[in-house]
C-alpha positions in Angstrom: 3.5 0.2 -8.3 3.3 -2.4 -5.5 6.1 -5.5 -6.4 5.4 -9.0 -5.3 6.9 -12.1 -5.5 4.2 -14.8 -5.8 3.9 -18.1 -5.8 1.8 -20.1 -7.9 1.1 -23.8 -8.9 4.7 -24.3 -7.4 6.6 -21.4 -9.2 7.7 -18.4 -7.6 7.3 -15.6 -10.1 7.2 -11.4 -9.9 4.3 -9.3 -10.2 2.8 -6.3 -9.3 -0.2 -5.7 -6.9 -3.2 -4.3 -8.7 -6.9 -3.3 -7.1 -8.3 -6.3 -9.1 -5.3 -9.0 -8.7 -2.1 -9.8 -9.5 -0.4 -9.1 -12.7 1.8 -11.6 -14.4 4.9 -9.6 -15.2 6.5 -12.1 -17.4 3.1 -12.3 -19.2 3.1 -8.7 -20.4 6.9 -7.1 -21.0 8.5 -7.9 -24.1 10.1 -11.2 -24.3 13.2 -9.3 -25.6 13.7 -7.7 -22.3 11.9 -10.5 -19.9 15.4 -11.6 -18.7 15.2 -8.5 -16.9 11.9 -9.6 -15.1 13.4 -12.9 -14.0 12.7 -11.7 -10.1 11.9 -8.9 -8.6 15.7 -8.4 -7.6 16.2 -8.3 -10.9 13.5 -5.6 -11.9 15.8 -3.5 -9.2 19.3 -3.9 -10.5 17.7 -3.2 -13.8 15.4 -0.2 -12.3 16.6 2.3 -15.3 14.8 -0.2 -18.0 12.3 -2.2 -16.0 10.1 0.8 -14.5 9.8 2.6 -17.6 8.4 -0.7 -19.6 6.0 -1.7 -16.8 4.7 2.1 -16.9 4.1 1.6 -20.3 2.2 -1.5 -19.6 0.0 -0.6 -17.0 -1.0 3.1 -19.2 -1.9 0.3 -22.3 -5.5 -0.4 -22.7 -5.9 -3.9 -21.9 -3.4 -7.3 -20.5 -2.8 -10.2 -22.4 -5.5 -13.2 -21.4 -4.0 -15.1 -18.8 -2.0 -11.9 -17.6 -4.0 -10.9 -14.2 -4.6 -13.7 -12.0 -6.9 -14.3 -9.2 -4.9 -13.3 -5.7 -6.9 -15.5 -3.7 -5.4 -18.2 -6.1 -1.4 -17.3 -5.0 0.9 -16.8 -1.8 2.6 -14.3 -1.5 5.8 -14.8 -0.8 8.5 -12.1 0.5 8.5 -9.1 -2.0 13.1 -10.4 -2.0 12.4 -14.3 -0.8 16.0 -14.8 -0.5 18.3 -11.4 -0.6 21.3 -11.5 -1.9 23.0 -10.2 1.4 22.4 -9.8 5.0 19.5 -7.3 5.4 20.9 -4.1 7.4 19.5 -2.5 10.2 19.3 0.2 12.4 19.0 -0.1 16.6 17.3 2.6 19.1 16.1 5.1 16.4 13.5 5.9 17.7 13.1 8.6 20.6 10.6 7.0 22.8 12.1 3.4 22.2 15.5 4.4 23.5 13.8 6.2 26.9 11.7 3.0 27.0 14.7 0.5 26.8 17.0 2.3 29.2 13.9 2.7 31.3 13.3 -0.9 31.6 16.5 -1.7 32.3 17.0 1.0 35.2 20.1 2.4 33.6 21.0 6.0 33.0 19.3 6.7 29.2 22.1 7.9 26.6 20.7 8.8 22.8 23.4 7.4 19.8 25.4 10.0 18.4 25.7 7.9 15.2 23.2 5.6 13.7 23.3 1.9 15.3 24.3 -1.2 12.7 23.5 -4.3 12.8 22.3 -7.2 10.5 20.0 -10.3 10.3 21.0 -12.9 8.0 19.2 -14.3 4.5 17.6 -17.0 6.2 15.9 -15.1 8.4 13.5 -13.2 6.0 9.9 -15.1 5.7 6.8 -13.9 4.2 3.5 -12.4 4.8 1.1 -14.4 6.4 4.1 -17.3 7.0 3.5 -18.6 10.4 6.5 -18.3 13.0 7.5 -21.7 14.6 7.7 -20.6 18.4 11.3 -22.6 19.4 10.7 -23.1 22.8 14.2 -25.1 22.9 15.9 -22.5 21.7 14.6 -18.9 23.3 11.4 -18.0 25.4 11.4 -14.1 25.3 9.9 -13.4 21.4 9.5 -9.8 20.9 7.8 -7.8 18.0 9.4 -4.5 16.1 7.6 -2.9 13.3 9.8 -1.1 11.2 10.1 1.0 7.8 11.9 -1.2 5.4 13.9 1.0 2.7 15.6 -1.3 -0.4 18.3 0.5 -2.3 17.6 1.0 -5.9 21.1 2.6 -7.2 24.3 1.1 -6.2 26.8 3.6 -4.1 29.9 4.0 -2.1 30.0 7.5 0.2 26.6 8.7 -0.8 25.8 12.0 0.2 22.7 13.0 2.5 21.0 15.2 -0.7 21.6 12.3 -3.0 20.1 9.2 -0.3 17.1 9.2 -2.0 17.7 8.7 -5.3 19.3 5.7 -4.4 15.9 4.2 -2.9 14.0 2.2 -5.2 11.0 1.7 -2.8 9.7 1.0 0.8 8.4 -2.1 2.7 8.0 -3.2 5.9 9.7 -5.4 8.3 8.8 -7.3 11.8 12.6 -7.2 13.4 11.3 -10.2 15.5 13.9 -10.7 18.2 14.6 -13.1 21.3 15.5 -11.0 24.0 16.4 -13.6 26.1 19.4 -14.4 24.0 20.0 -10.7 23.3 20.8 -10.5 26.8 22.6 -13.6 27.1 25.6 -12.9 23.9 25.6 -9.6 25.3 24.9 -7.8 21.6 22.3 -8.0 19.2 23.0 -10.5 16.3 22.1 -14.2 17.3 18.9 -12.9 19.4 17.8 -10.9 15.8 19.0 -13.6 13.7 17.1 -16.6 14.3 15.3 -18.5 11.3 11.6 -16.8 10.5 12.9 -14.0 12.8 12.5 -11.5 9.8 9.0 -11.3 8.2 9.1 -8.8 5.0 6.4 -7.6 2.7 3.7 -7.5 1.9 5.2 -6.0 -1.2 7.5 -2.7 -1.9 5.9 0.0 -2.5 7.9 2.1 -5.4 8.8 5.5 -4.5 7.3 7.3 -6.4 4.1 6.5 -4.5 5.2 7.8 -1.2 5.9 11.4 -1.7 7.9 11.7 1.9 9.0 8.9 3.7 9.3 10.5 6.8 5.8 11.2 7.6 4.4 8.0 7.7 2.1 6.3 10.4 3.6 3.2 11.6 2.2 0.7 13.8 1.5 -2.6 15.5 -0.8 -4.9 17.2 -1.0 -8.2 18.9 -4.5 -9.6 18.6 -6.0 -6.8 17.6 -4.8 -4.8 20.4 -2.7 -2.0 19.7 0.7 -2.1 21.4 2.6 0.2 18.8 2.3 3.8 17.1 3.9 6.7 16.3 5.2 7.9 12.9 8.5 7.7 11.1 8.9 11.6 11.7 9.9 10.9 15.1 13.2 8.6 13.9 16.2 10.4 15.8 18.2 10.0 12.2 16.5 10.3 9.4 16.7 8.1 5.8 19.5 10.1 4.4 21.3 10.2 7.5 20.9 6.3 7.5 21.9 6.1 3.8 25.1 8.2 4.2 26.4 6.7 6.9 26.0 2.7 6.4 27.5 3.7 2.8 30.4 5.6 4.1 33.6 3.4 3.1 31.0 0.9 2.4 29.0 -0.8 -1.4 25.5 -0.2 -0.9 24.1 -2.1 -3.8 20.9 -2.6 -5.9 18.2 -4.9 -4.0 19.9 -3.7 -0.4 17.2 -3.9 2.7 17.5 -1.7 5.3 15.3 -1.8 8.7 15.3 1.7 9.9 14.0 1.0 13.6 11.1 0.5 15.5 9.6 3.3 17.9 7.9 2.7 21.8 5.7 -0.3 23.2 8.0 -3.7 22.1 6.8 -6.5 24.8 9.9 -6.3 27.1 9.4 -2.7 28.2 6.0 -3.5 29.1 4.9 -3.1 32.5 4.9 -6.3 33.0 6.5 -7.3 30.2 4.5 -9.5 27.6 6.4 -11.4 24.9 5.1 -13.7 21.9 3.1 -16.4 22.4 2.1 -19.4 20.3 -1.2 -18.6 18.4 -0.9 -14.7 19.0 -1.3 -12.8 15.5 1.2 -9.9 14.4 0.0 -7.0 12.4 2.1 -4.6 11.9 1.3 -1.3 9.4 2.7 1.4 7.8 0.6 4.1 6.1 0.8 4.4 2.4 2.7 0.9 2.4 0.2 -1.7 3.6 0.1 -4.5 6.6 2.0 -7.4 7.1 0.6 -10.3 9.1 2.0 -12.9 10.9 0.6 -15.7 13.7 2.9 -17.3 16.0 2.8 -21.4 15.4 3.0 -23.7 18.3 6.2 -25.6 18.5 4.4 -28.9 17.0 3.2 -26.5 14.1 6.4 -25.7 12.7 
């Protein structure tokens, strides 16, 4: 099942992403238990219930009129438009990306013992296909990070590494769009990450039962067309559960959770010479067995 959050005639609703368009959800589950389906937040705090229901739906032999709608008729918005909390995520988690940072920088290269936290706020998650207002005012040095988004399905405290991935609910992906310029200037990672639009999500998460193992997924990216990412999320120096354990160690990790889990070689800065984000440029980036999520840089003017 791929969840989306769509928005049509005005109204934002949930649904799920089908070959042949978009299914209503609140047109087909019970209307006893259609509180549940309010938002696709909900349908994950409520996972025990809501994905046995909608399996029975989709095994029934035919949707209520009106049910499956037309996706060139709806926007898709981001699968969580507005999460509850900051969305987590994980720095230099990648082999190659850590060689290529230190590289870049001329600096002596040093791989994390632990996992790397940091956080981008709310406001900074957009949609697919939402155009990014370049904010020449505010940073010049836009960088791209594809990354494997996980959202936590089964609230925890201390999770164990055999138990992490029952507490998924599903996978997405995320463009950790970052000014580098200011990441230099405040000297750690949170304002240059956390700009508005600076956190594209979707298109949709993918539940995870369809994606028998996480860690052996193709991930990539490209800028126009040309390919400036790729590798796979088997080459992540601490894998899911790792992840999972530690941000939850001493720590809520609840229903509807994001987490970024990295980004691996060829971001703009450690380009020789480097090449950041420019007004008009278009951002894919893709994950096997997940989907693509696009985005086009808007000119200032645009925004």
């Amino acid at each position: 099942m791929k969840f989306v959050t769509f928005e049509l005639e005005g109204a934002a609703k949930p649904g799920l992403w089908l070959d042949h368009g978009i299914l209503d959800i609140g047109r087909v589950v019970p209307s006893a238990e259609r509180i549940l389906f309010s938002s696709v937040l909900s349908i994950i705090a409520n996972s025990d219930r809501t994905i046995g229901i909608l399996k029975q739906v989709l095994d029934g032999p035919s949707f209520p009129q009106g049910a499956l709608i037309d996706a060139s008729r709806c926007h898709l918005l981001a699968p969580i438009p507005r999460p509850a909390k900051n969305v987590f995520c994980v720095g230099r988690n990648y082999m190659e990306h850590v060689t290529e940072g230190y590289s870049a920088q001329g600096i002596e290269i040093k791989l994390p013992q632990h996992p790397q936290f940091f956080t981008k706020p709310p406001t900074a998650v957009v949609g697919p296909d939402t155009e990014i207002p370049f904010q020449p005012d505010v940073m010049e040095q836009l960088d791209y990070e594809v990354e494997l988004a996980v959202i936590i399905g089964k609230t925890g405290r201390n999770i164990a590494p055999g138990d992490a991935l029952d507490h998924i609910f599903g996978y997405s992906i995320i463009n950790d769009l970052t000014a580098r310029d200011l990441q230099r200037r405040h000297d750690q990672w949170f304002k240059g990450k956390g700009l508005d639009f600076s956190c594209p999500f979707g298109p949709w998460i993918v539940h995870r039962d369809e994606i028998s193992d996480p860690q052996k997924l193709p991930i990539r990216l490209s800028v126009n067309g040309e390919r400036r990412q790729e590798s796979t999320t088997a080459q992540m120096i601490f894998d899911l559960p790792r992840i999972i354990a530690d941000l939850s160690r001493g720590m809520t990790l609840e229903a509807g959770d994001i987490i970024a889990t990295g980004t691996p070689s060829g971001v703009g800065y450690a380009r020789q010479p480097p090449s950041f984000l420019v007004p008009g440029d278009v951002v894919q980036c893709e994950i096997g067995g997940i989907g693509v999520l696009t985005n086009r840089i808007a000119a200032p003017n645009m925004s």
